[in-house]
C-alpha positions as CSV (number, residue, x, y, z in Angstrom):
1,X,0.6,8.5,-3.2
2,X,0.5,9.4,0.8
3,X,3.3,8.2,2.9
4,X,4.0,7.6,6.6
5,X,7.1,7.6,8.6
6,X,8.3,4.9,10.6
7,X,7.3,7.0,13.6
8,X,3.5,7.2,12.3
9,X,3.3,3.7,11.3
10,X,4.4,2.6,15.2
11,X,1.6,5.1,16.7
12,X,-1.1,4.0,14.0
13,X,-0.3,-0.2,14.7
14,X,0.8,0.0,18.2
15,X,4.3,-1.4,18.2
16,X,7.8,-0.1,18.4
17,X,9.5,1.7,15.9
18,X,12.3,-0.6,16.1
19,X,10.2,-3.7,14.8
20,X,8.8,-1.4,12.0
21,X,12.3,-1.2,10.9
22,X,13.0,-4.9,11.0
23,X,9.5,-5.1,9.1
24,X,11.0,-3.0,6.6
25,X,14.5,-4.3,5.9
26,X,12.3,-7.8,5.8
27,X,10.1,-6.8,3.1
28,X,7.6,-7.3,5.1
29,X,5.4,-4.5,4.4
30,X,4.1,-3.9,1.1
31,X,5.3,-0.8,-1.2
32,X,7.7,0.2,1.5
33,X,10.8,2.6,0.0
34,X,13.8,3.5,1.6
35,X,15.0,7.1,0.4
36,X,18.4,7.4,2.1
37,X,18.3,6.3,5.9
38,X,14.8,7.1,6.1
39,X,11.7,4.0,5.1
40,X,8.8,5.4,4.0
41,X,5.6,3.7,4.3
42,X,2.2,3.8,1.9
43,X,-0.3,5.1,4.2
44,X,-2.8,2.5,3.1
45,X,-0.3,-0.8,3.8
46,X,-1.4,-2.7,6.3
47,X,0.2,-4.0,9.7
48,X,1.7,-7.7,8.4
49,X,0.3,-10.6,10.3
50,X,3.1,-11.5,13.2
51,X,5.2,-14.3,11.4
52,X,5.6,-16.0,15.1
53,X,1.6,-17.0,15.2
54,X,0.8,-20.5,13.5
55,X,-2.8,-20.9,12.4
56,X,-4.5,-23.2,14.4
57,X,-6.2,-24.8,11.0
């Protein structure tokens, strides 16, 4: 399985690397792993829908 770093997963979904993290430590983000400091991301998970949006159904 491919991974990408935090740093890759910011450039690829255009946000900060910070909120990644937060993503991350939330569970957020689907398969993610964290191998010693570092979260590593499947490089086929997708950017979560933002949590602050309601649906308008």
């Amino acid at each position: 399985m491919q991974y990408m770093s935090v740093i890759e997963a910011a450039e690829k979904w255009n946000i900060t690397r910070r909120r990644i993290q937060v993503l991350c430590s939330q569970g957020r983000i689907n398969g993610v792993q964290k191998v010693g400091t570092v979260w590593i991301i499947p490089a086929d998970a997708g950017k979560p829908k933002d949590a602050r949006l309601k649906d308008k159904k």
